[in-house]
C-alpha positions as CSV (number, residue, x, y, z in Angstrom):
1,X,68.9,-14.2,168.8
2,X,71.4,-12.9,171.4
3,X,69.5,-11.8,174.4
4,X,70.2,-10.1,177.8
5,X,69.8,-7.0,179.8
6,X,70.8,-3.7,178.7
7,X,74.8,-3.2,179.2
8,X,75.8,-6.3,179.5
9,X,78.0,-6.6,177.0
10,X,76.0,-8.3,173.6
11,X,77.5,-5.7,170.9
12,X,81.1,-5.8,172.4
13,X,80.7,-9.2,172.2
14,X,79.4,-10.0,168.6
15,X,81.6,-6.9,167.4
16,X,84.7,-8.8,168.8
17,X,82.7,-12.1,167.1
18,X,82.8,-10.1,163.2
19,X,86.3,-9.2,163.4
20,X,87.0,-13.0,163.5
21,X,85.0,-13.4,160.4
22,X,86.5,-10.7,158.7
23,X,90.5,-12.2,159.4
24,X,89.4,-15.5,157.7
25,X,87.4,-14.0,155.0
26,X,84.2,-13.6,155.3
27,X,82.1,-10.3,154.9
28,X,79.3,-9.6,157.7
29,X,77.5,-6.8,158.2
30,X,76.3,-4.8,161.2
31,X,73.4,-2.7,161.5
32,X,71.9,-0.9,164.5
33,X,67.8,-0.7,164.6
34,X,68.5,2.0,167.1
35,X,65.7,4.6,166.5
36,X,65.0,3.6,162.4
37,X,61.1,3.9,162.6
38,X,60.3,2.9,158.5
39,X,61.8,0.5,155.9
40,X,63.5,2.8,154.3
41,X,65.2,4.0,157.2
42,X,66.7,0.6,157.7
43,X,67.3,-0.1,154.2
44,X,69.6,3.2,154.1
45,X,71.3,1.9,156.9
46,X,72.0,-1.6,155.7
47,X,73.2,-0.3,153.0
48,X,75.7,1.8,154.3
49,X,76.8,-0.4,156.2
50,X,77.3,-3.5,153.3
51,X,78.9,-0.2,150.9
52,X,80.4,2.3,153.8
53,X,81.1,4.5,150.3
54,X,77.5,5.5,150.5
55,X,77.7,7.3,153.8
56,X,80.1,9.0,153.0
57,X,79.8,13.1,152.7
58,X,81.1,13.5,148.8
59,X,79.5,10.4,147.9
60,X,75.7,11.9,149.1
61,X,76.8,15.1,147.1
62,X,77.5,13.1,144.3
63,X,74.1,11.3,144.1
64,X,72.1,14.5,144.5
65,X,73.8,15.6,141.2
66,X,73.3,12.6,139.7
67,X,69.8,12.5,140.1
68,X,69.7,16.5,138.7
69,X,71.6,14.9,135.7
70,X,68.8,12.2,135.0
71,X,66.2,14.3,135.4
72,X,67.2,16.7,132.8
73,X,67.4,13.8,130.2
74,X,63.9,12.8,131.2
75,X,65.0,9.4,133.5
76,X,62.9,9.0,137.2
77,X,65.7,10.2,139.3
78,X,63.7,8.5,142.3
79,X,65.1,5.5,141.9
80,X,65.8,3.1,145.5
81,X,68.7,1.9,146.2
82,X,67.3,-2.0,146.4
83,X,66.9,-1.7,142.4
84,X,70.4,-0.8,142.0
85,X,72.2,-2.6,144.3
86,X,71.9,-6.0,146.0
87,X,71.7,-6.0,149.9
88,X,71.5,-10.3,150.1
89,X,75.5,-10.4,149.8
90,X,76.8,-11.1,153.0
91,X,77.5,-14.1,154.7
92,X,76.1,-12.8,157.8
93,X,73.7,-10.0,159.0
94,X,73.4,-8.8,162.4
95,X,70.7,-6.4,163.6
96,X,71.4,-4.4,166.9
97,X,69.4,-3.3,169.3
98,X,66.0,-4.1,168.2
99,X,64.7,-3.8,171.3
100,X,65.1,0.2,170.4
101,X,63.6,-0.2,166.9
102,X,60.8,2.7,166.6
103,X,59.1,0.9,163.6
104,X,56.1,-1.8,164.5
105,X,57.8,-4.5,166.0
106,X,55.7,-6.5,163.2
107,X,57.5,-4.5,160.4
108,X,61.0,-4.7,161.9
109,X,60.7,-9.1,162.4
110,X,58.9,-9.0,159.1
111,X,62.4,-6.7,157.1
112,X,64.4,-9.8,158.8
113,X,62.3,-12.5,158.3
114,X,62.8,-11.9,153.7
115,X,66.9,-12.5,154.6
116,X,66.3,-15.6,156.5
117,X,62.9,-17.7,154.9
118,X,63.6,-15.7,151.3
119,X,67.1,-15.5,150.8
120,X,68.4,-18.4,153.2
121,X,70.6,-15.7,155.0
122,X,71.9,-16.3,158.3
123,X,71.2,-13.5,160.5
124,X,72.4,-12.8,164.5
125,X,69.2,-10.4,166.0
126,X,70.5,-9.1,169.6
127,X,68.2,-7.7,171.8
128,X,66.5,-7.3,175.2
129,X,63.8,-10.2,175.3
130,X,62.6,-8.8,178.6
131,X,61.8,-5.4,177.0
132,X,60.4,-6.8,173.5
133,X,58.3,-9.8,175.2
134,X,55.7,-6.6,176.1
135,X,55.4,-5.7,172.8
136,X,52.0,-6.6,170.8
137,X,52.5,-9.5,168.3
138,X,56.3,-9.9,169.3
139,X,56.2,-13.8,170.7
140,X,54.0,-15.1,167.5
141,X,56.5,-13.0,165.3
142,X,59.4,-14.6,167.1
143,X,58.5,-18.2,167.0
144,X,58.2,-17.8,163.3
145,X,61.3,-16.6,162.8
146,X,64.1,-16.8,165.6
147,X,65.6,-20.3,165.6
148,X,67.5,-20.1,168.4
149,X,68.2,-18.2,171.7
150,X,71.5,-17.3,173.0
151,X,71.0,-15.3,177.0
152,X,74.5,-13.4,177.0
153,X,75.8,-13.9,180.4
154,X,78.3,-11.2,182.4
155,X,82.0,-12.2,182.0
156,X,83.3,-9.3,184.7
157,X,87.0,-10.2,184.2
158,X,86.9,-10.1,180.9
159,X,84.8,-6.9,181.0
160,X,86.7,-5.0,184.2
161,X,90.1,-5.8,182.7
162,X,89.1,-4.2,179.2
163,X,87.6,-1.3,181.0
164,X,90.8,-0.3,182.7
165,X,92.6,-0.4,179.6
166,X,90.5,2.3,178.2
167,X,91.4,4.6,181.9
168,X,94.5,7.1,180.8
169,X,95.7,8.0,185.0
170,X,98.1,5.0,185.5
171,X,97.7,5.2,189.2
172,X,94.0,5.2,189.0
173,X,94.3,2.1,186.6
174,X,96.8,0.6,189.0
175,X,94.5,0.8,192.4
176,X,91.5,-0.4,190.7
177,X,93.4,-3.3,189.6
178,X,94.5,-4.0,192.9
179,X,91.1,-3.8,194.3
180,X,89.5,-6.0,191.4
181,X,88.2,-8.2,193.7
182,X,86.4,-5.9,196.2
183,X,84.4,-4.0,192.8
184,X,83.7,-7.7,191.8
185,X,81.9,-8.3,195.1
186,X,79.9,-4.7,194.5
187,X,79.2,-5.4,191.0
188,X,77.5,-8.6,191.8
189,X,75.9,-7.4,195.2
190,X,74.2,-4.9,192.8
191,X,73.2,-7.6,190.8
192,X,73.1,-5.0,188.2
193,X,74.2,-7.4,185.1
194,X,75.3,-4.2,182.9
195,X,78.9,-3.5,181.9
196,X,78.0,0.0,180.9
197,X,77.6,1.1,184.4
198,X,80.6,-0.5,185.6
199,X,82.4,1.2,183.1
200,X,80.8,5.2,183.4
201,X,81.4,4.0,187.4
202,X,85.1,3.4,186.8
203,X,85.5,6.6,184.7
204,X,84.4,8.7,187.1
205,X,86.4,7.4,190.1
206,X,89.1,7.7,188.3
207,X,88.5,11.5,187.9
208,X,87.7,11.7,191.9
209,X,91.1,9.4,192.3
210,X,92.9,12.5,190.4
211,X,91.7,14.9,193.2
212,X,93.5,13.2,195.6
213,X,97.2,13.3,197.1
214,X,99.5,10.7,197.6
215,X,98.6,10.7,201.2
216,X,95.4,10.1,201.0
217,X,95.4,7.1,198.5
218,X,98.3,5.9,200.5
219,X,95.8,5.3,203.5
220,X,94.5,1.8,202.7
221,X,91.4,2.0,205.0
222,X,90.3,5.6,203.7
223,X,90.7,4.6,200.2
224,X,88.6,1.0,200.5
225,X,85.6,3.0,202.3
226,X,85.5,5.6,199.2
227,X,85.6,3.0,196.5
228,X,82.9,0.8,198.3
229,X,81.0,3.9,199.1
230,X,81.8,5.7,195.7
231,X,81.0,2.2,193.2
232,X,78.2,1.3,195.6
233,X,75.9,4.9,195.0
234,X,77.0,5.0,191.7
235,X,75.7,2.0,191.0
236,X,72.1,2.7,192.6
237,X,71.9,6.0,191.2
238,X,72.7,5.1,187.5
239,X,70.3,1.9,187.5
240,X,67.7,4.7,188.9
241,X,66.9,2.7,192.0
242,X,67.4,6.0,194.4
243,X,67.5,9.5,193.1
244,X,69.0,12.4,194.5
245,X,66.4,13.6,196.6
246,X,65.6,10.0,198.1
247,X,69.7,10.3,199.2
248,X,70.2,13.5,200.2
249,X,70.9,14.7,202.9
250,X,72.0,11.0,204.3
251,X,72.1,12.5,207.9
252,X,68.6,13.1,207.9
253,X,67.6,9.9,206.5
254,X,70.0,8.2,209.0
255,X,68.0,10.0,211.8
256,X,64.5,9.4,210.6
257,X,65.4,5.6,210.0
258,X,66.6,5.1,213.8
259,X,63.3,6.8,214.7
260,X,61.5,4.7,212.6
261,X,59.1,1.9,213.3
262,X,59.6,-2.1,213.0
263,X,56.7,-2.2,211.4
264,X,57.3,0.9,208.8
265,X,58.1,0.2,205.4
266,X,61.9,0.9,204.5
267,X,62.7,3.5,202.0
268,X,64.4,3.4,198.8
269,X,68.1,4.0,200.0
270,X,67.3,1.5,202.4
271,X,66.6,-1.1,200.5
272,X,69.7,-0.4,198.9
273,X,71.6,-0.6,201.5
274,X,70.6,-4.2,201.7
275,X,72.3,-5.1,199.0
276,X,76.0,-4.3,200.3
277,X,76.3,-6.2,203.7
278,X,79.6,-4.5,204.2
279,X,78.9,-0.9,203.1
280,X,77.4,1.9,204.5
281,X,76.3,4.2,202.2
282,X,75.8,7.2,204.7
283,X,79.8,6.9,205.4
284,X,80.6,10.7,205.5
285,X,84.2,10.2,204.6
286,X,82.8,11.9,201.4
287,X,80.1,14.7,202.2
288,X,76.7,15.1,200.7
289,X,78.0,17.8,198.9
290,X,80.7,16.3,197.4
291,X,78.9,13.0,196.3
292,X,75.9,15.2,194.9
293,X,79.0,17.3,193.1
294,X,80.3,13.4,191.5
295,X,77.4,11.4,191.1
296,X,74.6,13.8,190.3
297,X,76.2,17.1,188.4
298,X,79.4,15.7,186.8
299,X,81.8,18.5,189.2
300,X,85.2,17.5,190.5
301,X,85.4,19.8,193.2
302,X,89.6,18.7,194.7
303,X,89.3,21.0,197.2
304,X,86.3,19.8,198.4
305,X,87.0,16.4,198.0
306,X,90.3,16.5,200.0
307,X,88.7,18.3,202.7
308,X,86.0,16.1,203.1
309,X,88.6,12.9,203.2
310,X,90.6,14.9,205.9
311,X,87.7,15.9,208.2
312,X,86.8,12.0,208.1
313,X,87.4,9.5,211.3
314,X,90.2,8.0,208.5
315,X,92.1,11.5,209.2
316,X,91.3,13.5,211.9
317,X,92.3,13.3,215.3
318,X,90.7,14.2,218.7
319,X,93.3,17.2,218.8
320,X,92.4,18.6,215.3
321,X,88.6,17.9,215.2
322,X,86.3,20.9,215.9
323,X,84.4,19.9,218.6
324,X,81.3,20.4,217.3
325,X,82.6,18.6,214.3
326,X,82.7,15.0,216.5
327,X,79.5,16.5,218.0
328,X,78.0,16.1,214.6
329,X,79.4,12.6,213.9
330,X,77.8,11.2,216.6
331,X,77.6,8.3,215.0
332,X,81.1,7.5,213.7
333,X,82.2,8.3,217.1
334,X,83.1,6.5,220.2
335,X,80.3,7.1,223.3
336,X,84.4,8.9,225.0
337,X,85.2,11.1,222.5
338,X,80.9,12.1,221.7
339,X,80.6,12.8,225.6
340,X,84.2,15.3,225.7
341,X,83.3,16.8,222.3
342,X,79.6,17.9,223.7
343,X,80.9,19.0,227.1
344,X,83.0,21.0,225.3
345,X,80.7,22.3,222.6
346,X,78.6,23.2,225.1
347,X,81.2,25.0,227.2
348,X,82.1,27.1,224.6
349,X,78.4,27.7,224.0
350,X,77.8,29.6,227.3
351,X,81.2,31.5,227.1
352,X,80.1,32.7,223.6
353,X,83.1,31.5,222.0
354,X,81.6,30.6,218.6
355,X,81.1,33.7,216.3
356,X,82.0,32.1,212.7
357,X,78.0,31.9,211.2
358,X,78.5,28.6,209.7
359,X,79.7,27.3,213.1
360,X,77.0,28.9,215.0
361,X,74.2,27.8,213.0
362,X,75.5,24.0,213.2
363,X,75.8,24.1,217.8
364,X,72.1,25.6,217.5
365,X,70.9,22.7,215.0
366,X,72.8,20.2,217.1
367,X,71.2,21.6,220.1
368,X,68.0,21.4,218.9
369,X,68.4,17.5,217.8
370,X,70.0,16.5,220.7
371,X,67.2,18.1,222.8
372,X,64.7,15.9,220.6
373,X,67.2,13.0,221.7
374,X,67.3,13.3,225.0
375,X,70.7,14.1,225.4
376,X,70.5,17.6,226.3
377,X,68.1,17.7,229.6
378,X,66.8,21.1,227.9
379,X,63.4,21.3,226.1
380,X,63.4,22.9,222.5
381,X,61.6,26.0,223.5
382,X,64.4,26.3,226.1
383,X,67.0,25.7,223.6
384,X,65.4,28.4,221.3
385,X,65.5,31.2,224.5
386,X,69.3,30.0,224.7
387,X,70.0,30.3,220.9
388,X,68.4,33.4,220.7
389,X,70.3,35.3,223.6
390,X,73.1,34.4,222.2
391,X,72.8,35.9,219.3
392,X,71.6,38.9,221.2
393,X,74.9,38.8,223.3
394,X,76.9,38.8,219.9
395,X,75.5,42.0,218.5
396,X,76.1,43.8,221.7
397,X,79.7,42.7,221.6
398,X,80.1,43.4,218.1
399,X,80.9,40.2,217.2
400,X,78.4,39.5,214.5
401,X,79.7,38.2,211.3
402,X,78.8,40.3,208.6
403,X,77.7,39.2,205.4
404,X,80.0,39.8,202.8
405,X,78.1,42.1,200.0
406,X,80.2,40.3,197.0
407,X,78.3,37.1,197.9
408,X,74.8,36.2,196.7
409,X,73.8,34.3,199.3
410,X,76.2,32.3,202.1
411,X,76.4,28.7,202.2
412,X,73.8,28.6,204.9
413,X,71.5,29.0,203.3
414,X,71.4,26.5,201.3
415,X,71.1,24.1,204.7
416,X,74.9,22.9,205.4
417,X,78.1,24.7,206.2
418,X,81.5,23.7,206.1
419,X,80.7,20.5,203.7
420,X,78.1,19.2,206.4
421,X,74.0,19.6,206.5
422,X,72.9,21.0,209.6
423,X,70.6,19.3,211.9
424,X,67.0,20.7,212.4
425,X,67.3,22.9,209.5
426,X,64.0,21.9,207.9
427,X,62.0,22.6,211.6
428,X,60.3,25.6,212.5
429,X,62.4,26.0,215.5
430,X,65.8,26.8,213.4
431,X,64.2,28.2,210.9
432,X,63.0,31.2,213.2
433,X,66.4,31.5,214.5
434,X,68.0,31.0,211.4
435,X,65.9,34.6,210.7
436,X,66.4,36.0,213.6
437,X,70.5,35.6,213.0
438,X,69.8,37.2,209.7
439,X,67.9,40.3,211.0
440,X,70.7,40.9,213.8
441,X,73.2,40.2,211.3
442,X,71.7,43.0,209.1
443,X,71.6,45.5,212.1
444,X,75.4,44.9,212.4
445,X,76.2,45.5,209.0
446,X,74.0,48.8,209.4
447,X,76.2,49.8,212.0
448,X,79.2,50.0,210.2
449,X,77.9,51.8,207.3
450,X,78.9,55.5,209.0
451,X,82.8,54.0,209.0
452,X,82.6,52.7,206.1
453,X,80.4,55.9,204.3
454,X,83.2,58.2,205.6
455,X,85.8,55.6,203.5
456,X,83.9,56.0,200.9
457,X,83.7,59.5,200.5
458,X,87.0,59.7,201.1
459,X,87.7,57.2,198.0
460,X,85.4,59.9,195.6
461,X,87.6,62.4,196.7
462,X,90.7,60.6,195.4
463,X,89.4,58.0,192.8
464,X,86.1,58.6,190.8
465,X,86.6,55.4,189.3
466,X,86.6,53.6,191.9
467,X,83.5,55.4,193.7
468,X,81.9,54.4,190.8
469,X,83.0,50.5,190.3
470,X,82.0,50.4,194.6
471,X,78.5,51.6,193.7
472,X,77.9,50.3,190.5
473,X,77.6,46.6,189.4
474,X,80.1,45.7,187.2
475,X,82.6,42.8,186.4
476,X,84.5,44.0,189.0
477,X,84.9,42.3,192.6
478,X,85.2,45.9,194.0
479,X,81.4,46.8,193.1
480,X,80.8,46.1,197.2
481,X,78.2,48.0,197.5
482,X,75.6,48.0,194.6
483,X,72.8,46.7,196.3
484,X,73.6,47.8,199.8
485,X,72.1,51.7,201.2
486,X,75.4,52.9,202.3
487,X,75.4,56.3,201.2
488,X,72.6,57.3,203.3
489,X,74.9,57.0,205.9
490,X,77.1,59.7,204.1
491,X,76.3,63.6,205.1
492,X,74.8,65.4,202.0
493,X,76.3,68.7,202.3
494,X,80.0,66.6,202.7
495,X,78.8,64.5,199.4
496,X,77.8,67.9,197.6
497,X,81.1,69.5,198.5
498,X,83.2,66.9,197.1
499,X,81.4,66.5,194.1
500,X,81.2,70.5,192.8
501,X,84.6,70.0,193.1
502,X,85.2,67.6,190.6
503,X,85.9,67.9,187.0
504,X,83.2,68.5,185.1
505,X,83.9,65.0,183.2
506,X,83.8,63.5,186.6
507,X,80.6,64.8,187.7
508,X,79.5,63.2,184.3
509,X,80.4,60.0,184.8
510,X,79.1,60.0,188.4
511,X,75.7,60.9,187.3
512,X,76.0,58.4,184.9
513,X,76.9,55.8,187.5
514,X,73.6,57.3,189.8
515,X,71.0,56.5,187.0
516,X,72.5,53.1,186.6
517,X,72.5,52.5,190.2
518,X,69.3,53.3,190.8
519,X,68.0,51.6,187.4
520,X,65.0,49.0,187.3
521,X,63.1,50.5,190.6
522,X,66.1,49.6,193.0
523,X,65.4,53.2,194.6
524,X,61.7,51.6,195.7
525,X,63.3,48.4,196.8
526,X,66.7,47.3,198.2
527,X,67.7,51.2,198.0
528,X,65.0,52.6,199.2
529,X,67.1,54.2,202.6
530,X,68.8,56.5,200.0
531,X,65.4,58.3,198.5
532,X,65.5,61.2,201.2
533,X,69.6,61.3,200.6
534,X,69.1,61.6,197.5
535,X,66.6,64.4,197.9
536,X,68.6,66.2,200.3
537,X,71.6,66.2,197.7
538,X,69.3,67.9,195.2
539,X,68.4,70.8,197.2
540,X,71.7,71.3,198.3
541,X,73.2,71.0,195.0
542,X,70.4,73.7,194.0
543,X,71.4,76.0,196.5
544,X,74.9,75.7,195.2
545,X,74.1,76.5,192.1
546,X,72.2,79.8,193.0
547,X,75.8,81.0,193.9
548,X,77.5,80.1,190.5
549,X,78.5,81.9,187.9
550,X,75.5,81.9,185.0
551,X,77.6,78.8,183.0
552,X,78.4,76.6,185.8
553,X,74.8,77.3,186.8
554,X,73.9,76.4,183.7
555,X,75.8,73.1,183.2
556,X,75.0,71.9,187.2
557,X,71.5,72.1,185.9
558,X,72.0,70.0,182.7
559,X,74.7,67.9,183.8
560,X,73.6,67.1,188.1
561,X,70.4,69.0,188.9
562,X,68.4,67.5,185.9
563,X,69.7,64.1,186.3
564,X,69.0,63.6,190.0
565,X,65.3,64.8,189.4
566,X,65.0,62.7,187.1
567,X,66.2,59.3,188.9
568,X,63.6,60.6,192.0
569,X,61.3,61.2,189.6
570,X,61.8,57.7,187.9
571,X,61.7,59.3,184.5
572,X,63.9,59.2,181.4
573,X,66.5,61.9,181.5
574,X,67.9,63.3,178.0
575,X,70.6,65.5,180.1
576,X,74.2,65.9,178.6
C-alpha cells in the first residue's frame, strides 16, 4: 500500500512509476475505486482499463447488437465479461483511491485480496490510511492482505517545478520561479502536505499576476506582500480551516481582536495567522473585495485589483492619499501621517467639504470608531448630532448626491465603498444615519423631479420613443425612470395637450407603454405618487374629447380613455 494525505502526490507518482514499466515491457494496469459502489462496477472498470477497446463508444454499440443477435438464436445474451475474458493478465494492478471506494470496505479488500492470495498477482493499493483506519473491519481486513506500507512523503521541488510547467503566462511562470523559495516556506508553514492545493493556488495567482502592469510587478516589496498574502489565504481557505465569513471583513476582525481579552479564545483566522510568522493576512494591499472576488467566487476583477495595489502603503503617497483614506489605515500608518490625515479629515468635516456618498458614509463610520477609541474627545451620541447636521446642511445647499435611478442599489449598501468596509457599519449608531442619508437623499432627488418632468415632456413632444424607453423598463440604459414617480411632477393639462397631438399610432404605443408601466401593482407601490396624475389626465382627456369630432371621440375612447380606466381600475383592458 501507498499511503498519505489527500494531494500529496501518490497517483502522479505511481502514474510516472507505470510508464517505466510500460518502456521495458511490462503491461500494468490502473484502475480508480473512485465512487464504484458494487463488483460489477469495478469489474467494468478493470476491464476497461486491461482492454481500453471496451470503453470505447462504437465498441458499447457493438455489444448491444451483439447480444440482440444471440438472443434471437436462442443463446443468454447476459453473459459477464469475467466468462469471456481473463482479467489476471497483468504483471501489475494498481487500485486508486480506495479511500473513495463507495462499496463495503470489506467487499472492496475482499475484490483485491482473489488477485493477490488466488492468483499470486502483485498489486500497488494507494490510499489515505488516516481516512480508511475509521472504517468498520478495515485494520483486520488490511493485515490479511496488505504486505507492506509505503507513507508517500511531499517532494515540493519536484512537485512546484512541474506545476509551473503546466502555467501558460511566461512572466507569471518566471516570478514564481524566482520566488520558489518564499512559496516553499508558505507551503510548509501551512503544513498542508497536498500538492493539489499548491497547484489550484499557483493557477489562480497566475490569473491575478495577469491583472497587473508592469509597474506594479516591477515593485519588488508590493509583489512579495501579495504572493505571501495571496498563497497564504489561499491556502487556509481551500484546506477549509477559515471560511469566508470567519475572514471577512478583516478590519473588523482586526478591531475586535485588539479589543479582545488575554484570556479569550483566538478565532479561526487567528489561529491561522499563527502559522505564517512573517505574514499578515489582514495586509490591505489587496481589499476584501478583491480577495473575496479571487479566493471565494473565481472573478478577476483588473480594475479592482490595480486599484487596490495603488491605494496600498506600497503606492500611494502622503500627497495622493485621500485623507480619510490614511484615516482608515490607521494601522499601516505612521502615528505622523494618522495624526495630519485626521486633523485634516476632520477639518474638512466641519467646512462640509465632503459630498461624494461613499466618502461621507466612511468620515461618519471613522468618527464613530474613533469615538469608541478614544481618539476623538466626542461621545457617540455627540458624533451622531454632528453626522446628522451635516447631512441636514447638505440638502439645504443642494449638495446631496443623488442616487442614480439605473443602479439597483449603490455600493453602500452593501457595507464598503471605494474597495474598503466601513467602520461601525453593523452598529445601530450608523445604521440610523445611514437611513437618515437615505431619506434626505430621497427628498433631493424629489426636488429635481419639476426640472427634470419639464425635460421630459419636452422629450414626448419630440421623441415618443424615447418617452417611452425613459418610462418603461427595457434593455435600454435610457429607461431612467421606470420605477421612479416623475410624472407627477408633470402638469396634466400640459401632458394632455401634447399627447392629443400626437399621431394616432403614437398615442398607441404610449398607452401601450402606460399599462406596462404600471403592470404588476407598481401604481399601489413604488408609483403610487402618480394615481391622482393619472386621474387628473383622465378627466382631462374626457373633457377633450367632448369637443371632438364624433370619430376622434370615438377612437380617444377606445384607444386613451378606456385604457387609462382600466390601469386605475387595475383591470384587463381589451382596447385597440
Amino acid at each position: 500500500m501507498l499511503s498519505g494525505p489527500w494531494g500529496v502526490g501518490k497517483t502522479h507518482l505511481v502514474k510516472k512509476f507505470l510508464e517505466g514499466l510500460n518502456k521495458v515491457g511490462k503491461k500494468p494496469v490502473y484502475v480508480s475505486l473512485y465512487g464504484l459502489s458494487t463488483i460489477d462496477e469495478i469489474d467494468q472498470a478493470l476491464f476497461q482499463a486491461i482492454y481500453p477497446v471496451l470503453g470505447h463508444k462504437a465498441t458499447k454499440v457493438g455489444a448491444r447488437l451483439t447480444k440482440t443477435l444471440l438472443g434471437r438464436f436462442g443463446i443468454n445474451p447476459n453473459f459477464r465479461l469475467d466468462e469471456l475474458l481473463n482479467k489476471f493478465t497483468a504483471d501489475l494492478y494498481v487500485f486508486d483511491d480506495l479511500e473513495r471506494c463507495e462499496a463495503p470496505i470489506n467487499t472492496a479488500l475482499g475484490y483485491i485480496n482473489d488477485f493477490v492470495e488466488h492468483e499470486g498477482c502483485k498489486v500497488v493499493v494507494i490510499g489515505n490510511e488516516t481516512e480508511l483506519s475509521s472504517r468498520e473491519g478495515y485494520a483486520k481486513r488490511r493485515e490479511k492482505l496488505i504486505g507492506k506500507t509505503l507513507e508517500v512523503q511531499s517532494d515540493f521541488e519536484e512537485a512546484f517545478q512541474f506545476f509551473l510547467s503546466t502555467l501558460s503566462y511566461a512572466q507569471a511562470r518566471a516570478f514564481l520561479k524566482r520566488n520558489t523559495h518564499g512559496i516553499s516556506a508558505i507551503y510548509f508553514q501551512a503544513g498542508l502536505n497536498n500538492f493539489r492545493i499548491l497547484q489550484q493556488t499557483m493557477w489562480d495567482f497566475e490569473r491575478l499576476f495577469r491583472a497587473l502592469i508592469n509597474k506594479q510587478r516591477q515593485n519588488t516589496k508590493a509583489m512579495s506582500a501579495v504572493l505571501q498574502l495571496f498563497f497564504a489565504l489561499s491556502f487556509e481557505l481551500k484546506a477549509g480551516r477559515i471560511n469566508a465569513s470567519q475572514l471577512f471583513p478583516r478590519t473588523n476582525r482586526l478591531i475586535a481582536r485588539m479589543a479582545r481579552d488575554d484570556g479569550e479564545a483566538a478565532d479561526a483566522v487567528t489561529i491561522s495567522n499563527r502559522h505564517y510568522p512573517e505574514i499578515d493576512l489582514n495586509d490591505p494591499i489587496l481589499s476584501d473585495a478583491v480577495l473575496e472576488d479571487l479566493l471565494i467566487k473565481g472573478i478577476v476583477d483588473q480594475g479592482a485589483i490595480r486599484a487596490s495595489l495603488y491605494e496600498s502603503g506600497y503606492f500611494i503617497t502622503k500627497a495622493k492619499e485621500a485623507e480619510w483614506r490614511t484615516v482608515w489605515h490607521w494601522f499601516d500608518r505612521t502615528g505622523e501621517e494618522f495624526s495630519a490625515a485626521l486633523k485634516e479629515m476632520e477639518r474638512k468635516f466641519a467646512a462640509r467639504k465632503y459630498s461624494v456618498t461613499g466618502e461621507l458614509l466612511h468620515v461618519f463610520g471613522l468618527r464613530l470608531f474613533l469615538s469608541s477609541a478614544g481618539i476623538i474627545n466626542k461621545s457617540r451620541e455627540d458624533i451622531s448630532r454632528e453626522c446628522k447636521q451635516y447631512i441636514d446642511d447638505l440638502y439645504a445647499q443642494r449638495r446631496l448626491e443623488i442616487a442614480q435611478p439605473t443602479k439597483f442599489g449603490d455600493d453602500m449598501f452593501f457595507g464598503g465603498y471605494g474597495g474598503l468596509v466601513i467602520n461601525e457599519k453593523d452598529t445601530a449608531e450608523y445604521g440610523e444615519l445611514f437611513s437618515y442619508l437615505e431619506q434626505k437623499r430621497q427628498l433631493a432627488t424629489q426636488d429635481t423631479f419639476p426640472e427634470k418632468a419639464l425635460v421630459l415632456l419636452r422629450e414626448l413632444e419630440s421623441d415618443v420613443q424615447l418617452f417611452v424607453r425613459r418610462i418603461c423598463l427595457t434593455n435600454s440604459e435610457e429607461n431612467i425612470y421606470f420605477q421612479i414617480p416623475i410624472l407627477a411632477s408633470i402638469d396634466p393639462v400640459d401632458f394632455v395637450r401634447v399627447i392629443l397631438k400626437k399621431h394616432p399610432l403614437d398615442q398607441r404605443r404610449l398607452m401601450i407603454a402606460f399599462q406596462a408601466r404600471y403592470e404588476q401593482g407598481k401604481l399601489d407601490r413604488e408609483l403610487a405618487p402618480e394615481r391622482p396624475w393619472l386621474a387628473r389626465v383622465l378627466e382631462n382627456v374626457i373633457a377633450k374629447a367632448a369637443n371632438e369630432s364624433p370619430i376622434e371621440k370615438y377612437r380617444l375612447e377606445k384607444i386613451v380613455i378606456a385604457r387609462v380606466t382600466s390601469i386605475l381600475n387595475g383591470t384587463r383592458n381589451s382596447a385597440v
